[in-house]
VOBA-1610 file (N, C-alpha, C; in pm, whole numbers, padded with zeros to 5 digits, always signed):
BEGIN
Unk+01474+01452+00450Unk+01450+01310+00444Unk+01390+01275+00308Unk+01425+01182+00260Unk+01397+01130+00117Unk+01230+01060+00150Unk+01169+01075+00024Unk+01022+00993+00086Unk+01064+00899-00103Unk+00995+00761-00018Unk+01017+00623-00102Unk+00840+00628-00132Unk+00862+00533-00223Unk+00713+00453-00292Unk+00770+00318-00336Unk+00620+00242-00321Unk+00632+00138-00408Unk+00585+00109-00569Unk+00642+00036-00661Unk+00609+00060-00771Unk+00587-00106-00803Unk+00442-00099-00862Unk+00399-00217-00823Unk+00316-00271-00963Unk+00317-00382-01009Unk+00306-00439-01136Unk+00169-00545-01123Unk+00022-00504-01167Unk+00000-00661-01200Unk-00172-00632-01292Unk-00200-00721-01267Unk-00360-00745-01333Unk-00452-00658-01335Unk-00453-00519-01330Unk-00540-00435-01308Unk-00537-00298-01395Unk-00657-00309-01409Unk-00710-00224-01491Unk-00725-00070-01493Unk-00739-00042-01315Unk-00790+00096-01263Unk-00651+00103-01153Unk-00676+00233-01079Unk-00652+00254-00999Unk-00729+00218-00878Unk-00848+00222-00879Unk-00960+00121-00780Unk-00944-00015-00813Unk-00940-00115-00893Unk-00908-00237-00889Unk-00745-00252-00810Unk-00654-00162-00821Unk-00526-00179-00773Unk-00541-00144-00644Unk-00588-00052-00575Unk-00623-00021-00444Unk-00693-00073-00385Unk-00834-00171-00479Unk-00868-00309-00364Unk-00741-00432-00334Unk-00727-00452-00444Unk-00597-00531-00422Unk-00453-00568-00350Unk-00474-00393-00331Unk-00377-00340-00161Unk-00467-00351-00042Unk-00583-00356-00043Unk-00650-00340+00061Unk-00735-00479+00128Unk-00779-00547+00040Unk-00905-00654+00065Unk-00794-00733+00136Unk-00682-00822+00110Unk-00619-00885+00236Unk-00635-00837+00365Unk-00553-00709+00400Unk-00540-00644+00509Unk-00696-00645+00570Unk-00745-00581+00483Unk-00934-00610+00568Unk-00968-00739+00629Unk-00983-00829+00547Unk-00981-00962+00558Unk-00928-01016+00699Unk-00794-00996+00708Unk-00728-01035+00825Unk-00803-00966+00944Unk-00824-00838+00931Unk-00843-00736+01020Unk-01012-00826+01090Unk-01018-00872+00950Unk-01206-00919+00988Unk-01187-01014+01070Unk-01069-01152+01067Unk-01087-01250+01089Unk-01069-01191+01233Unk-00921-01098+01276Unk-00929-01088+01379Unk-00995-01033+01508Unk-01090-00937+01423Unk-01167-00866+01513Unk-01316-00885+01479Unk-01398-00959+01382Unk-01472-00927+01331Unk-01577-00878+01287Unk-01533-00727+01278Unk-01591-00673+01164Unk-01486-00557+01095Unk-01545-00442+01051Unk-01486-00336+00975Unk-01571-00289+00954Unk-01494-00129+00983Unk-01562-00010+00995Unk-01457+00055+00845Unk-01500+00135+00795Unk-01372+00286+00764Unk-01324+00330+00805Unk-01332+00370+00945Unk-01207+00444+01051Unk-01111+00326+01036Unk-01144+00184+01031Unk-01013+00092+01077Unk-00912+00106+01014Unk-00931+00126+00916Unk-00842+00176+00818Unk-00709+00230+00786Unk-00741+00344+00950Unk-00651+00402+01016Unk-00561+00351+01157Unk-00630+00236+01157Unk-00558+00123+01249Unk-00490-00009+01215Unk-00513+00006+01099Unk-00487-00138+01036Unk-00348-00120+00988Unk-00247-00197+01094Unk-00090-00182+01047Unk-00032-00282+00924Unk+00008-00222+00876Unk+00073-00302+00676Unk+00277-00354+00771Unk+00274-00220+00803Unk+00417-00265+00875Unk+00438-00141+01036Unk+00500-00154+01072Unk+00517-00074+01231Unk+00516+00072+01158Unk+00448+00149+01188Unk+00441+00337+01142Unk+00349+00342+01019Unk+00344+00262+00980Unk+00224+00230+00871Unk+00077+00146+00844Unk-00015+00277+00827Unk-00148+00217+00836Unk-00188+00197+00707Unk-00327+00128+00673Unk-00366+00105+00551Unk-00431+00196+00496Unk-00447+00323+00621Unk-00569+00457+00511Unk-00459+00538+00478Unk-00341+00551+00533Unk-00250+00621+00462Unk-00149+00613+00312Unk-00167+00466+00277Unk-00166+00425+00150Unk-00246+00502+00031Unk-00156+00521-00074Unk-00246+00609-00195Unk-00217+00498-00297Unk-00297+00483-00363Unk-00248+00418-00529Unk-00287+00514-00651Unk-00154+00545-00725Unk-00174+00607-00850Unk-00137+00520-00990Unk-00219+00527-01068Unk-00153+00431-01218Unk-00062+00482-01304Unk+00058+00435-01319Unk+00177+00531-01350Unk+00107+00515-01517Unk+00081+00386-01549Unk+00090+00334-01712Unk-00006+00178-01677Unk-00014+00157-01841Unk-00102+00008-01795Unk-00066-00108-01683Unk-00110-00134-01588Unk-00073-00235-01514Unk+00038-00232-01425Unk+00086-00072-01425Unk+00201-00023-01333Unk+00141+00084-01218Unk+00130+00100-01116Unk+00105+00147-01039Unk+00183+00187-00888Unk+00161+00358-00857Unk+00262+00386-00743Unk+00155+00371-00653Unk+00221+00318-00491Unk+00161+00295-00365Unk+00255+00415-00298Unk+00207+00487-00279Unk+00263+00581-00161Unk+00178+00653-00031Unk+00293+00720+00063Unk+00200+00788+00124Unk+00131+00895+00145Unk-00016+00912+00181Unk-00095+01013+00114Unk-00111+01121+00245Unk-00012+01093+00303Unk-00024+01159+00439Unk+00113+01217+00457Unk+00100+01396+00388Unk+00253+01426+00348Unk+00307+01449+00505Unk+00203+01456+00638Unk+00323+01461+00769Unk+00379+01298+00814Unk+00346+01208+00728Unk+00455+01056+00755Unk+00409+00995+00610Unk+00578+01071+00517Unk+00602+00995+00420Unk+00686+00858+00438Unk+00658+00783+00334Unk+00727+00671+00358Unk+00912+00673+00386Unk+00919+00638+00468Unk+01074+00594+00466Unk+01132+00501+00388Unk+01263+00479+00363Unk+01324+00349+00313Unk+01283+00206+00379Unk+01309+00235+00491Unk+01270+00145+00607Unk+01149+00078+00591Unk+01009+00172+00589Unk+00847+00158+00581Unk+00807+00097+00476Unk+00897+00184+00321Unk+00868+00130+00214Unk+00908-00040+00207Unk+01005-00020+00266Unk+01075-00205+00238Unk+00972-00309+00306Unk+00931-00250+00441Unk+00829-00310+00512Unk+00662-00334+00439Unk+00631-00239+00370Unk+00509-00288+00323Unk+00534-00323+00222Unk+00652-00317+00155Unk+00667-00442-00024Unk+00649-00577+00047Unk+00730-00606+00143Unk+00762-00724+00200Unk+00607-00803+00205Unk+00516-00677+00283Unk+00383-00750+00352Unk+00321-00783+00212Unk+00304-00701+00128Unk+00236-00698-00019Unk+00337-00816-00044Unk+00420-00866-00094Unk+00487-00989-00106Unk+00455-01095-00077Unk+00395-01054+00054Unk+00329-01199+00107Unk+00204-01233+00075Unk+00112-01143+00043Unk+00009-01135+00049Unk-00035-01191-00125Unk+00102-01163-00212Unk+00062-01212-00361Unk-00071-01136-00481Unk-00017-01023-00418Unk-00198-00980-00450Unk-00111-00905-00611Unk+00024-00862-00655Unk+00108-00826-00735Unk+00182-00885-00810Unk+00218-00846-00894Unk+00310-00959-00982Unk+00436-00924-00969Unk+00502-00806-00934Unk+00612-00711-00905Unk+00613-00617-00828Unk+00710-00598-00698Unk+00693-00516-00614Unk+00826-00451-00598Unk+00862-00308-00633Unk+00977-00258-00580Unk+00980-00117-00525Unk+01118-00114-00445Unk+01088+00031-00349Unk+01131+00098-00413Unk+01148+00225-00450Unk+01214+00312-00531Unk+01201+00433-00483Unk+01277+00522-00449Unk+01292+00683-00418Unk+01144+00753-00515Unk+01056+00820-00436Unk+00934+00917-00485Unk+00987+01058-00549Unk+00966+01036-00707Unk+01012+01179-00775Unk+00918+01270-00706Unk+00985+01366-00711Unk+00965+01502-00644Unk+00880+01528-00797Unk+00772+01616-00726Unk+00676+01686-00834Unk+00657+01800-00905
//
C-alpha cells in the first residue's frame, strides 16, 4: 500500500508554529464541543474518519513548506485519508496551499 502526505504551504516559521496551526482549530472545536482538553484527546480528535489529530506529524521540507504525515507507521495515510484531511485543513484556512502527494520512501 502506498502511504500519501500532505504538502502544505504558508506563514510559518517552525515546525511548531506549523503544527499549532494544524492543531489549534481542531482543539478549539473539540473545546467548544466538549469543554475542555486534555493530551490524550488528541488521540480522539477525528480530522477525517481513520484519522486522529495525535497521529499527525509536521516536518519543514524548506521555508514555509511543510510535510503533514502520519507518525503512526501501523496507519499510514491513505489516498483516501490524505484527501480527507487536506479537505478539513481547507476548511479550516489555517494554509495557504494544500496538496496530497505520494510520501517518498526514505
Amino acid at each position: 500500500m502506498r502511504e500519501y502526505c500532505l504538502i502544505v504551504e504558508g506563514a510559518f516559521l517552525s515546525e511548531s508554529e506549523a503544527e499549532h496551526a494544524l492543531r489549534d482549530p481542531f482543539i478549539e472545536d473539540w473545546v467548544e464541543q466538549t469543554g475542555r482538553f486534555r493530551i490524550h484527546n488528541m488521540d480522539e480528535i477525528q480530522i477525517t474518519p481513520g484519522v486522529t489529530l495525535g497521529t499527525l506529524g509536521v516536518v519543514m521540507l524548506k521555508d514555509r513548506v511543510f510535510e503533514i504525515a502520519s507518525a503512526d507507521p501501523e496507519h499510514p495515510l491513505t489516498e483516501h485519508k490524505a484527501k480527507g484531511v487536506a479537505e478539513a485543513l481547507r476548511r479550516q484556512g489555517m494554509f495557504d496551499e494544500v496538496k496530497v502527494e505520494p510520501r517518498r520512501e526514505e
